[in-house]
C-alpha positions in Angstrom: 24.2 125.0 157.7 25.3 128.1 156.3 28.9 128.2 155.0 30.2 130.0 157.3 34.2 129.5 159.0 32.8 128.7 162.4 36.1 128.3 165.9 35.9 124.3 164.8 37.7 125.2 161.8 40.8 126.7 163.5 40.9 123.8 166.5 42.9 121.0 164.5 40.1 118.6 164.0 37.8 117.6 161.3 36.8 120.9 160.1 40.2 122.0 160.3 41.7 119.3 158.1 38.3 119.6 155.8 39.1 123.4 155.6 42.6 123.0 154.7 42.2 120.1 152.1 39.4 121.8 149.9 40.0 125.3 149.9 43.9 125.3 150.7 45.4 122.3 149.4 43.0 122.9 145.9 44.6 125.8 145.5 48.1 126.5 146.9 49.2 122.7 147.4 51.3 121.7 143.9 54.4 122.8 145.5 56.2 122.1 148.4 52.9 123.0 150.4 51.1 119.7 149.2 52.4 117.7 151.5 51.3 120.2 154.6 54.8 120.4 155.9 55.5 122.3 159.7 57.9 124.1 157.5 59.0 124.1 154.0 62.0 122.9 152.5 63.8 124.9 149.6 66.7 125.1 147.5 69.3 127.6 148.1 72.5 127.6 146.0 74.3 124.3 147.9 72.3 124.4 150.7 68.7 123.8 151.7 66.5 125.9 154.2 63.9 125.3 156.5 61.0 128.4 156.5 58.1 128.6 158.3 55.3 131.0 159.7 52.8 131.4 162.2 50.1 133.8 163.8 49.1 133.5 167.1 45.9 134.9 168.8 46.2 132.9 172.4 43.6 133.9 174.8 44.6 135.2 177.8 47.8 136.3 176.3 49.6 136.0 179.6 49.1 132.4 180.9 50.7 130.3 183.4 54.2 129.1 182.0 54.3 132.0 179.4 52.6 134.4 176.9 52.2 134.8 173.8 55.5 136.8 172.8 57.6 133.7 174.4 54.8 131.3 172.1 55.2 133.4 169.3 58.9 132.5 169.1 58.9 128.6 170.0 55.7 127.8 168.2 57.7 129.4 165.1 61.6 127.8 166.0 60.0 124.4 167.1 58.3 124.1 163.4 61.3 124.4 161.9 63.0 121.9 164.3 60.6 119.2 163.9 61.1 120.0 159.8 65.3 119.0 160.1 66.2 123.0 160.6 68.9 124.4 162.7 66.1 127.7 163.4 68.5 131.3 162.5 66.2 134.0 161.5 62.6 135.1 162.7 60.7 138.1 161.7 57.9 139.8 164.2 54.9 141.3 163.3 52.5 143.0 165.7 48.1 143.9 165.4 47.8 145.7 168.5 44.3 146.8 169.5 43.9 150.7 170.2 44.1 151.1 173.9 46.4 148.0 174.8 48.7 148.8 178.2 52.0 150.0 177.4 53.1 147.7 180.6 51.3 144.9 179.0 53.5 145.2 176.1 56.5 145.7 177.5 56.2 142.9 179.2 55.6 140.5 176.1 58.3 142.3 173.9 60.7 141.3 177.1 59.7 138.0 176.7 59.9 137.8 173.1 63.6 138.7 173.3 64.6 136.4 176.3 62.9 133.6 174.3 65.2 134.0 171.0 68.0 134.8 172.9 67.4 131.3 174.5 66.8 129.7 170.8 69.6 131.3 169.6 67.7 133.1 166.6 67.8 136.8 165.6 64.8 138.8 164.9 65.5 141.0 161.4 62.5 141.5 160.2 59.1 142.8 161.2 56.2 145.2 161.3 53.3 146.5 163.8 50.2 147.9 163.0 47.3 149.1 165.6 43.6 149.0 164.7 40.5 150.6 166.5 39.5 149.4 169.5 37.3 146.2 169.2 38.7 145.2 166.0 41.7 143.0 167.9 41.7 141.0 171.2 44.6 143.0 172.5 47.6 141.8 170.7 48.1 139.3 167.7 51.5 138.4 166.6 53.3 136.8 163.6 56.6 135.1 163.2 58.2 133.6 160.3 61.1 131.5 160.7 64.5 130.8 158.8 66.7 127.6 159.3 69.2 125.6 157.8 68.6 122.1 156.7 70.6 119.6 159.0 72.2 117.2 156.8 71.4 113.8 157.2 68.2 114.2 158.4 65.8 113.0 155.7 61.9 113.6 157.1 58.7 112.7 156.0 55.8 110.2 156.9 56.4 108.5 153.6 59.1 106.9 155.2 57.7 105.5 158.6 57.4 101.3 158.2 55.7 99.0 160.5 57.4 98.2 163.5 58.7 101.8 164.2 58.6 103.6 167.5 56.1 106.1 168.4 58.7 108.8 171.2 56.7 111.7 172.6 59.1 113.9 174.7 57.6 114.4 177.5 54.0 114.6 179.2 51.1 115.6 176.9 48.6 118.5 176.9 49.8 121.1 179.2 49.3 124.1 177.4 45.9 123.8 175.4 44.8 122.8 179.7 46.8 126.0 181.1 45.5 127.9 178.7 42.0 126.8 179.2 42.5 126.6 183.2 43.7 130.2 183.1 40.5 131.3 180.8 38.0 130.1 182.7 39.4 130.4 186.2 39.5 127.2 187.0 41.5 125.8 190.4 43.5 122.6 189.8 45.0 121.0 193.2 48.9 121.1 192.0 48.3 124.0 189.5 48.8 123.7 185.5 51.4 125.2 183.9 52.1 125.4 180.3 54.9 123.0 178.5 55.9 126.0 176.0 59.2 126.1 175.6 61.9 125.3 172.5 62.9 121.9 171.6 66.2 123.0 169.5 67.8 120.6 172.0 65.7 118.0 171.3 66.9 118.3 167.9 70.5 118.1 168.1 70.0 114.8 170.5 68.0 113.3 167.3 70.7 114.4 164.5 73.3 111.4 165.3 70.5 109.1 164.6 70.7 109.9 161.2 68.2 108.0 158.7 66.6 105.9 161.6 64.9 108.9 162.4 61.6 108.9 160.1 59.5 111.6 161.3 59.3 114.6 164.0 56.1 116.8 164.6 55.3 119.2 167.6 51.5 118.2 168.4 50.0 122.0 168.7 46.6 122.3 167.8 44.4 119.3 167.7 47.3 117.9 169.9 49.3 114.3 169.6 45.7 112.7 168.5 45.7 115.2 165.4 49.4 114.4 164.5 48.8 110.6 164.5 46.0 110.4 162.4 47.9 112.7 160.0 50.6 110.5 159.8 48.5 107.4 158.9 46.1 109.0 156.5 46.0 106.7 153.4 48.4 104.7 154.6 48.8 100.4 154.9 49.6 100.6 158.1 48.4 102.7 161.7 49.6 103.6 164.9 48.8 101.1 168.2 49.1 103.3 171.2 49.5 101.9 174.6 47.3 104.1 177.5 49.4 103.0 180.4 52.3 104.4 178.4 50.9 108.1 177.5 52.6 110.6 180.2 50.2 112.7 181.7 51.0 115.0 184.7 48.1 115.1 187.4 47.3 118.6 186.9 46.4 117.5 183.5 44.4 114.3 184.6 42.1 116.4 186.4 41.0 119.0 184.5 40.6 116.2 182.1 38.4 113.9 184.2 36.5 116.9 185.5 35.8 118.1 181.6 35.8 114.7 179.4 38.4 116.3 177.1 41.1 113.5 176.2 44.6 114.8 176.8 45.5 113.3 173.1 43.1 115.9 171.7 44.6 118.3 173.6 47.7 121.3 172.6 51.3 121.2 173.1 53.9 123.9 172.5 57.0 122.3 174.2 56.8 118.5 172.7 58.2 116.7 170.2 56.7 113.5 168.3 59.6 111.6 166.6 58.9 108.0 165.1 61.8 106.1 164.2 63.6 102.8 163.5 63.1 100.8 166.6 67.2 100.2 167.3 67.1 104.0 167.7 64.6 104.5 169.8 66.5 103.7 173.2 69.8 106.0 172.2 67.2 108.7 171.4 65.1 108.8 174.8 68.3 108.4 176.6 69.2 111.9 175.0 66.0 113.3 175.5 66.3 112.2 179.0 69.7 114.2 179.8 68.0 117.4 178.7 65.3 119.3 181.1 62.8 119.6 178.5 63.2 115.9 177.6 62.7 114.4 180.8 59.6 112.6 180.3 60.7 111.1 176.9 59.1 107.4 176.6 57.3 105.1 173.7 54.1 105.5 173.6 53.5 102.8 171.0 54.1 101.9 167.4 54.0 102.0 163.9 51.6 98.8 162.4 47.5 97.7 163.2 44.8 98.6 161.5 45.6 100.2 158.1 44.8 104.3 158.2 43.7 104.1 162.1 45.4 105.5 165.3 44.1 102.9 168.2 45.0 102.6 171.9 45.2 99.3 173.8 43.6 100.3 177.2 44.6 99.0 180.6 41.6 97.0 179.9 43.2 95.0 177.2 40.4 96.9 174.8 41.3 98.9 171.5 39.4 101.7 171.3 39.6 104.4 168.1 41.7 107.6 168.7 39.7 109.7 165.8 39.7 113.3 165.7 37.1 115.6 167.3 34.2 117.5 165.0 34.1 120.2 166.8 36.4 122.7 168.7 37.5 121.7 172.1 39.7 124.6 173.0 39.7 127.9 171.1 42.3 129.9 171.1 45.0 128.4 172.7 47.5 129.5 170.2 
């Protein structure tokens, strides 16, 4: 094959991880980049912050549960949540394609500004440029983020240990299936709609936990299967999942069954993945619970098995291997 960037290398598998190791990582990742944080942590005077940026390119950019000025801001706030950051400051940069509908972007600046209004953050900084028609799907947007380190919060998978809980916040693969429902017209009995959404809330239920909370992640692209196997990459230990305890909605389980795409594989942009010490993990879903966005909290399984593998007992009693796909499953759903 020629080498060539082909979708697969933007989907969160194989390709993705390949791309990012050997022609990233080689270059950029001495710093705090090496260990591919959401967001990075630096030094400031007495104080630490979180920073972060994103693009996104979703296709359709309106989609059922949001668009992608509402995405733009989560997607950006919820990386620097999951990285121990109290999210302040975003900036907002627009590629708009020559002959986009004023409506249109009305519409998704409206959005944009309820969604940091409802995040609390204040957009400071941006910039907007507009190419010829054909050279942009529409609209493209980037946000960086600025936060402020919460203080006894001390991240990183270094620190997970067998025996941990695996939480997810609620069910799993919404979006990346509302997105791709909403792309490809396809009918679903109860209707998909997309889990985007913030989870600063999330946050402040985790801080009291202190240092029994190891790690937090929102599973985006590549979805909770992608995080996992990140997690126990060259590590002693893996991650035993448990099927009968992975929340998925209906709407989900269809499209799924009809497509043979496994909802682990599959995006979120209103989850959170925290692992932590297992005499946390009952405090922490009971917080998650009291919060809309948390309502589905559970365990889906935890830290230990096979050393550097994420497996799933079935209902069957069977493990089976919860790898990452080769290929793209679902382009542009961010």
């Amino acid at each position: 094959m020629d080498e060539k960037i082909q979708l697969a290398h933007g989907g969160g598998g194989k390709l993705s991880a390949r791309l990012i190791k050997d022609e990233i990582l080689s270059r950029f990742g001495n710093g705090p980049l090496r260990n591919l944080p959401d967001a990075a942590e630096l030094p400031l005077n007495a104080e630490k912050i979180i920073y972060s940026t994103d693009s996104f390119v979703v296709s359709p950019y309106f989609f059922p549960g949001g668009n992608i000025g509402e995405l733009a801001v989560y997607g950006t706030v919820n990386d620097v949540c999951v990285a121990g950051g109290r999210p302040q400051w975003l900036s907002l940069a627009l590629i708009i394609e020559e002959g986009f509908p004023l409506d249109n972007l009305r519409r998704i600046l409206d959005s944009t500004a309820e969604a940091a209004k409802r995040c609390g953050v204040t957009i400071v900084t941006g910039d907007t440029k507009v190419v010829q028609k054909g050279n942009c799907d529409g609209i493209y947007m980037n946000t960086s983020g600025i936060g402020v380190k919460v203080a006894g919060l001390e991240l990183g998978r270094q620190r997970i240990k067998p025996g941990d809980a695996v939480i997810v916040s609620g069910t799993i693969g919404e979006h990346g299936f509302a997105v791709l429902a909403a792309r490809n017209g396809i009918r679903t009995g109860e209707g998909l709609i997309s889990d985007c959404g913030p989870l600063n809330g999330l946050l402040e239920q985790a801080v009291p936990f202190g240092d029994k909370v190891k790690f937090m992640r929102d599973p985006t692209r590549g979805g909770v299967a992608a995080v996992l196997n990140e997690i126990v990459e060259g590590m002693e230990f893996g991650i035993e999942l448990k099927q009968n305890a992975v929340p998925v909605s209906e709407g989900v389980r269809s499209v799924s069954e009809m497509l043979g795409i496994d909802p682990l594989n599959v995006a979120c942009e209103g989850r959170m993945i925290l692992i932590c010490d297992q005499s946390a993990a009952e405090g922490i879903l009971s917080g998650f619970r009291s919060l809309p966005e948390g309502r589905g909290a559970c365990v889906i399984g935890t830290a230990g098995g096979t050393a550097g593998k994420v497996t799933m007992k079935t209902i069957t009693g069977v493990s089976r291997l919860i790898d990452l796909p080769s290929g793209e499953l679902l382009p542009r759903i961010c």
